[in-house]
C-alpha positions in Angstrom: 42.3 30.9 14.5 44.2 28.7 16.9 47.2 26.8 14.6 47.0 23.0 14.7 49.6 20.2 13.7 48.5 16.6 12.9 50.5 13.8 14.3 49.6 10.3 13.5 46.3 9.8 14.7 46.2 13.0 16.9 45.7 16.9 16.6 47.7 19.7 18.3 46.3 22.7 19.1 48.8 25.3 20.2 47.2 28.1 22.8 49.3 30.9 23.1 52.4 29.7 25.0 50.3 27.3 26.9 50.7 23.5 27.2 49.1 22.1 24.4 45.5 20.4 24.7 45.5 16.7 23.2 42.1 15.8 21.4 41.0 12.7 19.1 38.7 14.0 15.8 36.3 12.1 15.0 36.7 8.3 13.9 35.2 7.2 10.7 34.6 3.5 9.4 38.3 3.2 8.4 40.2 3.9 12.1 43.6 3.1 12.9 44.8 3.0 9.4 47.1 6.3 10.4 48.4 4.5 13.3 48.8 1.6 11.0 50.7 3.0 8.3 53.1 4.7 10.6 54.1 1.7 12.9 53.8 -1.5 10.3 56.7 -1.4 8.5 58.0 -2.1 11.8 56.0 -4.5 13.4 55.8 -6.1 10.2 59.6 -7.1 10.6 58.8 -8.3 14.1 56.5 -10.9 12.9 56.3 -11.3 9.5 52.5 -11.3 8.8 49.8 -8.7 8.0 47.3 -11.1 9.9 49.0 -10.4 13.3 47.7 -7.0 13.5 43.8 -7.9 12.8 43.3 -7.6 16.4 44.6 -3.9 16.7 42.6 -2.8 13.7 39.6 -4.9 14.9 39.6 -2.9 18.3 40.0 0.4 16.8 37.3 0.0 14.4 34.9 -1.5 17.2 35.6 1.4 19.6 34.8 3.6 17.1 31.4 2.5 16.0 30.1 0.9 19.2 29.9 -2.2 17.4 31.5 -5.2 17.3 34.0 -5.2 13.9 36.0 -7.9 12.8 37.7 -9.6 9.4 39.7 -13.1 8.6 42.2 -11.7 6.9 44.4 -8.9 6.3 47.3 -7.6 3.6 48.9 -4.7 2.2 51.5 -3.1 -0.1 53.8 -0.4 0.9 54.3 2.2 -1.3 53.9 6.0 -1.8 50.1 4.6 -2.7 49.6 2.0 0.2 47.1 -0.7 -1.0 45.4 -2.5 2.3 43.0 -5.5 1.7 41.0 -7.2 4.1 39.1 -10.0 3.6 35.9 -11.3 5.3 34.9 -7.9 6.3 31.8 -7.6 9.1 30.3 -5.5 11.0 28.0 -7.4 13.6 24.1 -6.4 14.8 24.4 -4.5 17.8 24.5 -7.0 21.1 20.9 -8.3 22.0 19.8 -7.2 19.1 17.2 -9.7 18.1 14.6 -10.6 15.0 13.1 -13.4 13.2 14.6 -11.1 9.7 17.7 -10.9 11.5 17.7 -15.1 12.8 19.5 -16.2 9.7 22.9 -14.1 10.3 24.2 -12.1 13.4 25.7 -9.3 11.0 24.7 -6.2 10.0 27.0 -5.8 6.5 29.7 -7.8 5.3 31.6 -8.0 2.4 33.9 -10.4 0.8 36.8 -8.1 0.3 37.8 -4.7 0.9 40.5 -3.1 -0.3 41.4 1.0 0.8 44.2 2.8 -1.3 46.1 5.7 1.1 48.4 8.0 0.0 51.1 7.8 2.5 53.8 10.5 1.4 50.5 13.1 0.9 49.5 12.5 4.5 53.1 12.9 6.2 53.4 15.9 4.4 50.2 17.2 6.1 48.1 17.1 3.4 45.2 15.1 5.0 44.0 11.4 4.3 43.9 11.0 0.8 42.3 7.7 -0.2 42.7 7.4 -4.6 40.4 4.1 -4.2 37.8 2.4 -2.0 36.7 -0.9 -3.7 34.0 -3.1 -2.2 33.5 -6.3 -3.4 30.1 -8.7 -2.8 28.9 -6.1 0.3 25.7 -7.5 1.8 23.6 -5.0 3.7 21.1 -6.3 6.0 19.4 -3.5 7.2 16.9 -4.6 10.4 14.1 -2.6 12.3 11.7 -4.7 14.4 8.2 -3.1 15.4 9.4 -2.0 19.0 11.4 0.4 17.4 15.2 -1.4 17.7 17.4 -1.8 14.7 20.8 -2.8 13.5 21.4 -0.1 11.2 22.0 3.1 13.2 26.0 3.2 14.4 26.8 5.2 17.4 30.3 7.1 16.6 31.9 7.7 18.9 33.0 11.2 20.1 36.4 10.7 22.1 36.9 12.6 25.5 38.4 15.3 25.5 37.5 16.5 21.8 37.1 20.2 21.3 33.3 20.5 20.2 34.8 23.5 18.3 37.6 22.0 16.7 38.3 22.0 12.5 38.6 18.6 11.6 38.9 18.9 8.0 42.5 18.0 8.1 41.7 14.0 9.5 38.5 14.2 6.9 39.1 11.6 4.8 39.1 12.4 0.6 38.0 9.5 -1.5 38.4 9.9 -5.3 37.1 6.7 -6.7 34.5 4.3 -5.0 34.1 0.7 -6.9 31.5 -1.5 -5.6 30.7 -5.0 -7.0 27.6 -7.0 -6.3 26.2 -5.4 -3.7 22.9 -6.3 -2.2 21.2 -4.6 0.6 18.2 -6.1 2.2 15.9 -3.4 4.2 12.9 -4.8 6.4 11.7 -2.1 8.7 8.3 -3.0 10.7 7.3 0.5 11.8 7.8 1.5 8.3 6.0 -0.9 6.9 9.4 -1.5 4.2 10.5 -4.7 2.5 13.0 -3.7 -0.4 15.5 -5.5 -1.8 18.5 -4.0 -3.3 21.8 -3.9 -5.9 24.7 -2.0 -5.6 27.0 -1.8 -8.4 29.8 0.9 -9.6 28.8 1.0 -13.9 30.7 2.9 -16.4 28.0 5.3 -18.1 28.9 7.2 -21.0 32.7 6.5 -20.0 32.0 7.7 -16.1 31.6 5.8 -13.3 28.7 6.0 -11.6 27.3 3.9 -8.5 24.0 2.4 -9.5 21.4 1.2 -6.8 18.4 -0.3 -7.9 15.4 -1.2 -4.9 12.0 -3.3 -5.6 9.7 -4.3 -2.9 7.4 -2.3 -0.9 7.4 0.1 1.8 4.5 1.9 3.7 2.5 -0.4 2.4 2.9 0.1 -1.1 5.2 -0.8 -3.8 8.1 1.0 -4.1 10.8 0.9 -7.0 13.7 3.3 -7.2 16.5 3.7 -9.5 19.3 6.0 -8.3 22.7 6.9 -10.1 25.3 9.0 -8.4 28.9 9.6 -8.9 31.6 6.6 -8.6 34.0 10.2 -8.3 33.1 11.6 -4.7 36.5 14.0 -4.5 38.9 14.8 -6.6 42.6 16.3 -4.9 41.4 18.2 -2.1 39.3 20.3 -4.2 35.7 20.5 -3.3 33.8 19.0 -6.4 29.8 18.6 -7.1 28.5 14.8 -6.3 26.0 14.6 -9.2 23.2 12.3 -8.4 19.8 10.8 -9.8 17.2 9.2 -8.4 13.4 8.1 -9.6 11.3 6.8 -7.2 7.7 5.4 -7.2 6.2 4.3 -4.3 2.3 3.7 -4.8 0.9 6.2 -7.2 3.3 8.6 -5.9 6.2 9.2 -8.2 9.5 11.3 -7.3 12.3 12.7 -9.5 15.5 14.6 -7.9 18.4 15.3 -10.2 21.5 17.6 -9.5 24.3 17.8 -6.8 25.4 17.3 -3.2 28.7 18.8 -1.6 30.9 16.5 0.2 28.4 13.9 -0.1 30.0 12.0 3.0 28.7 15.0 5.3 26.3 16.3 3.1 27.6 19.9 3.6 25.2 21.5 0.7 22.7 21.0 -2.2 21.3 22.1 -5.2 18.7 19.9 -5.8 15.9 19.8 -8.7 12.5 18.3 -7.7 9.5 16.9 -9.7 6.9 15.3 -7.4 3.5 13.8 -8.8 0.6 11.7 -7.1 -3.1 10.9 -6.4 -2.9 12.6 -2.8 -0.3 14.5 -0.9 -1.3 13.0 2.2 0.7 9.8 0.7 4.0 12.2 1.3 3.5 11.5 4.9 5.9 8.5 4.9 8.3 9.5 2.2 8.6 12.9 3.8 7.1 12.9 7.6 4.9 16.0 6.8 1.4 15.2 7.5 -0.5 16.7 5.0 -4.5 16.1 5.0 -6.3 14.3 1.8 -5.8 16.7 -1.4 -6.5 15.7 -4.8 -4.0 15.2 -7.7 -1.3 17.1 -7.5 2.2 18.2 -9.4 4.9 20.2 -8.3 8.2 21.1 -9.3 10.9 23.1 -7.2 14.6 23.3 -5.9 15.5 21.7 -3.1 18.9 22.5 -0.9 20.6 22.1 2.0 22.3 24.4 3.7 22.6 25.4 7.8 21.0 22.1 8.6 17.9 22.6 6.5 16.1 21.1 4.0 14.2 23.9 2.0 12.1 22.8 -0.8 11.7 26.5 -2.6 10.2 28.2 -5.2 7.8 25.3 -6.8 5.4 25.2 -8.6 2.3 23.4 -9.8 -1.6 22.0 -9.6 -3.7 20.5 -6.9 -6.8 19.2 -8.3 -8.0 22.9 -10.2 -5.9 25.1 -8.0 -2.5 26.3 -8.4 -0.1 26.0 -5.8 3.3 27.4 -5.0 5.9 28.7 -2.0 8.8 27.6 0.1 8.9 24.7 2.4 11.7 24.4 4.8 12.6 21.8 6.9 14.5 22.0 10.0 15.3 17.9 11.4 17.3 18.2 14.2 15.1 18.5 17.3 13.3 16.1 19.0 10.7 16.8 16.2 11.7 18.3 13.0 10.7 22.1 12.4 8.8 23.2 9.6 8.1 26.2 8.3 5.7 26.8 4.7 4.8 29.8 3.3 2.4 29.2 0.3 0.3 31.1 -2.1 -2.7 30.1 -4.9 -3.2 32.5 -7.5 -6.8 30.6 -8.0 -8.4 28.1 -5.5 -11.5 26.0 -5.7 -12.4 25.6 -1.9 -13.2 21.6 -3.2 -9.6 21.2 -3.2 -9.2 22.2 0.5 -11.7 19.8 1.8 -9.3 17.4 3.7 -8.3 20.5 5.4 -12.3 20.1 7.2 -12.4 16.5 7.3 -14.1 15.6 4.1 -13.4 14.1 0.3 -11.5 16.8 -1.4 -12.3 17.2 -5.3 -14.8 17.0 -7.5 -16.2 14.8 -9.9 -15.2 16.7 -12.6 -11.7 18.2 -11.0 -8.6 17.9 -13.9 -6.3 14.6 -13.1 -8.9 12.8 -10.8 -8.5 9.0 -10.9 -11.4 6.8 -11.2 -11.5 5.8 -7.5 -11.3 9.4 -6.4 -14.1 10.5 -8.5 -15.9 7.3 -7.0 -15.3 8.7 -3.4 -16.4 12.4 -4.2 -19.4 10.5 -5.5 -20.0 8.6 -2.6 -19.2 11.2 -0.3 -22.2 13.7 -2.5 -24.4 10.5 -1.8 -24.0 10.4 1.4 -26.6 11.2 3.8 -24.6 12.8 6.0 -23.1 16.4 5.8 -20.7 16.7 8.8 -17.6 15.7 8.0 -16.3 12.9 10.1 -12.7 12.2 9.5 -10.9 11.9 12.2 -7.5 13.8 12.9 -4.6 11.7 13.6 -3.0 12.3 16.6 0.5 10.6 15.6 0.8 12.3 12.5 0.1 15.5 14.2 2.9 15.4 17.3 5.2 13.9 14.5 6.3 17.5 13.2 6.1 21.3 14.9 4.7 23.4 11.8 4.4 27.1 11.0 2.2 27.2 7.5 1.1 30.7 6.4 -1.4 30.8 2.8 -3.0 32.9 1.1 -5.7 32.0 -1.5 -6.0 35.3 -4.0 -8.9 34.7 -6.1 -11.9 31.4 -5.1 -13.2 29.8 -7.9 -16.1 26.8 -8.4 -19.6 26.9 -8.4 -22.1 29.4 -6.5 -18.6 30.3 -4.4 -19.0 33.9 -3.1 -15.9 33.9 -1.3 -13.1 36.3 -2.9 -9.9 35.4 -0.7 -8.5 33.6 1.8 -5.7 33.4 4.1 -4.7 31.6 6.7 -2.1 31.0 9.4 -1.9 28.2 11.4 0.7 26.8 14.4 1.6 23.1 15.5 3.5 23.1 18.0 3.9 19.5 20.5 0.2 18.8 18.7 -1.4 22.1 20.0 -3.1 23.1 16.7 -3.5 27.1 16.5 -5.7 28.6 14.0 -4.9 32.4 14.3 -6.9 33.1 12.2 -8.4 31.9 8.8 -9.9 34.6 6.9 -12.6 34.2 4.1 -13.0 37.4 2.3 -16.4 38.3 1.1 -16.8 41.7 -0.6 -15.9 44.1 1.9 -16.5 41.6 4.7 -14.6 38.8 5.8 -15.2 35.6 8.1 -12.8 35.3 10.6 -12.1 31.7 12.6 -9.6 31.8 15.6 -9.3 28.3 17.4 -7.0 26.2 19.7 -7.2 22.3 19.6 -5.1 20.7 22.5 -4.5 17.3 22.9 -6.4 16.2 25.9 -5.3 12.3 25.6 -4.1 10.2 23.1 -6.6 10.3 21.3 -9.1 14.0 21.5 -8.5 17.5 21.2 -9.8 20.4 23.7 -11.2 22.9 21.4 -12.3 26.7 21.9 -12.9 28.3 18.4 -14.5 31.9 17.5 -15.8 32.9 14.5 -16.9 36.7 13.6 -18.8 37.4 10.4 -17.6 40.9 9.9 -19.5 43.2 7.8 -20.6 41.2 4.7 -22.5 41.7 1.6 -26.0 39.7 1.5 -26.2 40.6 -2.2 -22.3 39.3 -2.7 -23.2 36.0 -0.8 -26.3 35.5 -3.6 -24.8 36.7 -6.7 -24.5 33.6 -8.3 -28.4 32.9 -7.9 -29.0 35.2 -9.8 -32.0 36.2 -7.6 -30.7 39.3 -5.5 -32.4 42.4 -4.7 -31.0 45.6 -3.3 -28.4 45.1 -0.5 -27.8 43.7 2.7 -25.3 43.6 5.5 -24.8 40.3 7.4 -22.4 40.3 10.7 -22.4 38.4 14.2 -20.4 35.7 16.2 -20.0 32.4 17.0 -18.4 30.9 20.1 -18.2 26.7 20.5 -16.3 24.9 23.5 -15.8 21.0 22.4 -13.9 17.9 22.9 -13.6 15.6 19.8 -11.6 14.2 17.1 -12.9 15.5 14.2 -15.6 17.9 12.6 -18.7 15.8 13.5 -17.5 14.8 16.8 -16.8 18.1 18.4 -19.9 19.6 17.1 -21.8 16.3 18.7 -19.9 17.2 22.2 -19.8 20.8 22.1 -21.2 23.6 23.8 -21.4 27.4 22.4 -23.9 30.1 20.6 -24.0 31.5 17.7 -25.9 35.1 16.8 -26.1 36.5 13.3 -28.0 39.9 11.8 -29.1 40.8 8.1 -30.2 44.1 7.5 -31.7 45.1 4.3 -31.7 42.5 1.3 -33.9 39.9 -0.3 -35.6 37.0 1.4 -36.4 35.0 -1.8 -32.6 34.5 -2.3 -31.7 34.3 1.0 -34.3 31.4 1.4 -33.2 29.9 -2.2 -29.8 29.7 -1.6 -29.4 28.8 1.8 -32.4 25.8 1.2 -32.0 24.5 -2.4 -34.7 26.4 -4.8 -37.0 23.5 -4.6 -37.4 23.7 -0.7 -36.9 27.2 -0.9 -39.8 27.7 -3.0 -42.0 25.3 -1.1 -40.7 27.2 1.9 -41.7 30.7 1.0 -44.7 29.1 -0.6 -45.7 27.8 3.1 -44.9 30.5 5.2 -47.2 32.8 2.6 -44.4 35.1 1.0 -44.7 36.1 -2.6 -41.4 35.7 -4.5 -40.0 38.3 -3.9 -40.2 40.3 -0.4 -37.9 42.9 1.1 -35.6 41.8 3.8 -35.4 44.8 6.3 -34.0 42.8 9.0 -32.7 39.4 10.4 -31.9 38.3 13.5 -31.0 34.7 14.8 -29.9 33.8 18.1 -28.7 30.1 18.4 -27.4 28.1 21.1 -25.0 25.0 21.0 -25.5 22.4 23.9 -23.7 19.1 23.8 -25.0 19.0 20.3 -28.2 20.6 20.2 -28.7 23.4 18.3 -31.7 25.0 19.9 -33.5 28.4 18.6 -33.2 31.1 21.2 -34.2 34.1 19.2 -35.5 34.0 15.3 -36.9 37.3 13.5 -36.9 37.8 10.0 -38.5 40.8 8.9 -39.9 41.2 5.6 -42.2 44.0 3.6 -44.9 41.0 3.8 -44.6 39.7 6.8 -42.4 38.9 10.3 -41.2 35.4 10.4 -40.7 33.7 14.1 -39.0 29.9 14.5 -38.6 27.3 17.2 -37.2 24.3 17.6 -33.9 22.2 17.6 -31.4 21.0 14.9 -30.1 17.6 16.3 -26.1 18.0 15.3 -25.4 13.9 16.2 -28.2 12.7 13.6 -28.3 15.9 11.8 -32.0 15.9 12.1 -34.1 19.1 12.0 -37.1 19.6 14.7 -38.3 23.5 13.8 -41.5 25.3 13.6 -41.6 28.3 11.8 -44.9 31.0 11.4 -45.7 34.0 9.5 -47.4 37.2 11.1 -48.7 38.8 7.7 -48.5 42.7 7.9 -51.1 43.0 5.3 -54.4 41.2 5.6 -54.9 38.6 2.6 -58.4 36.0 2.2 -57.0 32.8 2.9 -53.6 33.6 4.5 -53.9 33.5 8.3 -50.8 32.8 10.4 -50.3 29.8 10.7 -47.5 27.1 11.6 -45.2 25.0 9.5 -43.0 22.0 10.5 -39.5 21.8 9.0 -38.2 18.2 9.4 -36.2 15.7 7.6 -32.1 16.3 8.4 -29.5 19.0 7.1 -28.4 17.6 3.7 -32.5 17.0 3.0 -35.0 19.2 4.8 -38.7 18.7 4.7 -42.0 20.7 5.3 -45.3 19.2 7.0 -47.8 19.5 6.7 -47.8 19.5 3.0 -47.7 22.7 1.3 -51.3 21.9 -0.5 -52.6 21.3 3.0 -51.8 25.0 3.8 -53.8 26.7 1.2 -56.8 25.9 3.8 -55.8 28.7 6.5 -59.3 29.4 7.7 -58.2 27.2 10.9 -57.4 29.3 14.2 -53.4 30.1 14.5 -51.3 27.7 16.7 -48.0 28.3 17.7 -45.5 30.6 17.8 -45.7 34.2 19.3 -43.7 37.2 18.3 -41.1 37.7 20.8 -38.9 40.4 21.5 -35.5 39.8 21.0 -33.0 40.1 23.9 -31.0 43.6 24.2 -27.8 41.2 24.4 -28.1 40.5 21.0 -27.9 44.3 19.7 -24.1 44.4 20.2 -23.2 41.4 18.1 -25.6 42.7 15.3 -24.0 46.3 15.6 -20.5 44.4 15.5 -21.6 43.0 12.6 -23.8 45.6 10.5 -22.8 48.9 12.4 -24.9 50.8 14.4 -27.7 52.4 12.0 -29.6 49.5 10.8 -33.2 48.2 10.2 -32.5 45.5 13.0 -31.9 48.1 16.0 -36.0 49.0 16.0 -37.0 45.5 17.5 -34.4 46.4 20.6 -36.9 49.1 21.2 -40.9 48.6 20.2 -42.9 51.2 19.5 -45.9 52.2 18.0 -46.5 52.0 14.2 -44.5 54.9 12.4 -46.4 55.1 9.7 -44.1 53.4 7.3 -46.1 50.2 7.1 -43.4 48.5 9.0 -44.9 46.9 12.3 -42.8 47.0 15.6 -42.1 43.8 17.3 -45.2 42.8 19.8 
């Protein structure tokens, strides 16, 4: 390391046998005070009053901060410990800076007195600025940031030419063992943060140690906040590095915060060891305490360590609830780019997929989920009533260009009701508000459903979506256990493909163009129907379309495609011991309205059951049949309708993606005469 020598207010550093480079640290809110002790006894005999050099210090301290710095009157007393008092101490709003908070005073903080204790013969001995006492008395912060974005409370310090970006200042860092302040108020208004706090300042002895005590009412993002915070009146002791101990409660809204422990060198914040407690209604209320935008969860509790270190803020190893799932990981936050980095890496032992419904747009929860408050069980009420099941939250483009994230999760075991989805995991990118799914993965069985999208801002205000989904080899009989109603086994696969533009669920499906083609083989068509339909429409279904029960599912085959919101029927075979089902029609995605006729080709000849067709109407969250299912017990009418088509040879690679190749499906690729099973070929 290159030897250096302070001199006054200046640093030596010795190359070799080269000249030496000149360079100015840093300045701090106390410059000149080095030049100051070293040339005042002198001037001081020139003119005989401390007040004469208020300009010099006035300039210095300016320079330093960019800002205009002044006081009415200075003193001091020489000594081994050299006391300096100013009085009338301000620091003025930066110039033009202008608002109707700040019209009643043009400064930015002032305080009645301040007086700075230096140890002189410590410093000429090379021992660094040593200040044994910084006492404040009556400081009044007025702390100003209009709705264009200007404030008066960010100081620009300067960095002096010719400073070595490289260079070890630690030797002009100042060491403060005491700070006293007395009646201090700080006023905060902040438009864009929607913050109006008002606060006190105040060194207290506590248990025989000081401590500095702020206290802050008012409200900020809207809600009320009120904070308590106790940290160390002792911020250094010698030149030792010491532990600031701090404590702070804060509750803003129904969000309440607790962080206890310590900070080293709390006037650079060089490290941390923090303990964290967070509780609240809905982590998406962290976005303006934190700047993480998190979507709508339900209740939630945590409790972690949080540190500093390298320039990040890592929030690691918590714990706790969200609504009736555990949560727990590592957060890490990196701030120092033009947005701030962050990087999660989360994991739920158990997860009800309820929780995760902000993630989708909707009302996250249940009625019934642990810690709900009344409103929230009032909206997972409303949002059951509603007629509507499309989620139709919209995504907020600010919140999502306010951070770059990297989130990885994993979900081990799902729990809730008729859930047949083991796992999950998921891994998702935002990066300049390019959202990248790649991918989420539902595990069911020994299949899994696999979603791989990219949203990119087209504007201000929508996304450019392509998303594909493949349904991967999974168990029919899995997918119905909890109905209770399965019989033997089936294998579902296919893909989806959509191409949208939109701002949330409902509207990219409403603007979106893409297909979708599924395949069962093997199974039961009761269930499927059931659980899919709701048992009451399910049994009126089956009822209608003349299936017993109970029928075999030997194959299934649906071929959908997706056209600025239309969801039209291409290709629909369902192949039963009883009978092969055929349906038309459209499902209106905007109004969520069904338009689909649907027919049954018996295989067996039955009195009183000739083919014929049934209307499916009414919208997604209610369907409904007509003509009514008592109307349909008279069958002796001549068959209208649909015909049993083929389906295309296109479709037998998704279904062999999905199933494999030997299937009960891969027959209706290739008619041919009856086999002599019973099992009619496609006409």
């Amino acid at each position: 390391m290159q030897p250096r020598v302070p001199v006054g207010n200046y640093v030596i550093m010795i190359e070799n046998s080269q000249r030496p480079k000149w360079y100015r640290p840093r300045s701090y809110l106390w410059p000149g005070v080095l030049a100051f002790i070293i040339v005042v006894p002198l001037l001081l005999v020139l003119f005989g009053t401390w007040d004469w050099f208020i300009p010099f210090v006035d300039a210095r301290a300016s320079a330093a901060i960019g800002r205009q710095v002044g006081m009415q009157h200075l003193h001091a007393r020489l000594g081994r410990i050299t006391t300096i008092t100013a009085e009338g101490v301000h620091i003025a709003n930066p110039t033009g800076f202008s608002s109707p908070e700040a019209s009643d005073t043009t400064n930015f903080a002032q305080a009645a007195q301040l007086v700075v204790q230096v140890d002189v013969w410590r410093y000429l001995k090379g021992g660094g600025l040593f200040l044994p006492e910084i006492a404040i008395h009556r400081p009044v912060i007025a702390a100003i940031g209009t709705a264009d974005g200007a404030t008066n409370y960010l100081l620009s310090l300067a960095a002096p030419s010719g400073e070595t970006g490289g260079a070890d200042n630690t030797a002009s860092t100042p060491h403060i063992e005491r700070l006293v302040i007395t009646d201090g108020t700080a006023r905060i208004r902040i438009a864009k943060m929607r913050a109006d706090v008002d606060a006190t300042i105040a060194t207290q002895e506590l248990d025989g140690t000081p401590k500095i005590v702020v206290t802050a009412k008012g409200r900020y993002a809207g809600q009320p906040v009120d904070a308590h915070f106790v940290g160390d009146g002792l911020l250094s002791l010698e030149l030792v590095d010491r532990p600031y101990e701090v404590d702070t409660r804060l509750q803003n809204g129904a969000t309440k915060l607790h962080l206890w422990g310590t900070v080293q060198q709390p006037l650079e914040i060089r490290g941390a060891d923090l303990k964290l407690d967070l509780v609240g209604t809905d982590m998406a209320a962290l976005y303006p305490v934190t700047g993480i935008p998190i979507p709508q969860t339900p209740s939630y509790h945590v409790t972690g360590h949080l540190d500093y270190a390298d320039g990040r803020i890592r929030f690691r190893d918590f714990v706790g609830d969200v609504g009736n799932s555990d949560l727990e990981g590592t957060i890490a936050v990196d701030p120092r780019g033009q947005r701030p980095d962050i990087v999660a890496m989360l994991h739920s032992r158990t997860v009800d997929l309820a929780d995760l419904g902000g993630f989708l747009g909707s009302t996250p929860g249940r009625t019934t989920t642990r810690d709900a408050t009344p409103e929230q069980r009032e909206q997972v009420a409303k949002a059951e009533a509603n007629p509507r099941l499309i989620p139709n939250m919209t995504i907020s483009m600010p919140k999502i260009q306010s951070a770059n994230i990297h989130l990885t999760y994993e979900g081990a075991k799902i729990e809730g009701h008729n859930v047949p989805v083991n796992s999950l995991s998921a891994k998702l990118d935002i990066v300049d508000g390019r959202i990248m799914l790649h991918p989420v993965s539902f595990r069911l069985g020994t299949g899994d459903v696999a979603v791989n999208a990219t949203m990119t801002p087209r504007d201000a205000r929508m996304f450019r979506t392509e998303a594909d989904v493949a349904f991967r080899q999974l168990d029919v009989s899995r997918l119905l256990a909890s109905t209770g109603l399965v019989k033997g086994a089936g294998t579902l696969g296919g893909k989806a493909h959509l191409d949208t533009v939109g701002n949330s669920l409902a509207s990219m499906l409403d603007n979106g163009d893409g297909t979708l083609a599924v395949g069962i083989s093997g199974g039961n068509i009761s269930a499927l129907a059931v659980d899919l339909s709701g048992f009451e429409f399910g049994a009126a279904l089956l009822s209608a379309l003349g299936l017993p029960d109970r029928a075999d599912l030997q194959c299934f085959i649906g071929d959908l495609g997706l056209q600025r919101g239309t969801l039209r029927i291409q290709t629909f075979l369902l192949d039963t011991s009883e009978g092969i089902v055929n349906a038309a029609g459209t499902i209106n995605l905007t109004d969520e309205t069904l338009a689909l006729q649907v027919k049954t080709d018996a295989k067996h000849f039955k009195i009183g059951s000739l083919p014929a067709p049934i209307d499916i109407g009414g919208t997604l969250k209610k369907p409904t049949i007509k003509p009514e299912v008592a109307a349909l017990g008279l069958r002796a009418g001549v068959a209208v309708g649909l015909g049993v088509i083929a389906p295309p040879l296109a479709l037998l690679p998704t279904i062999q993606f999905g199933v494999g190749e030997h299937n009960e499906c891969a027959k209706h690729f290739n008619p041919v005469a009856d086999n002599g099973t019973g099992n009619h070929p496609v006409q």
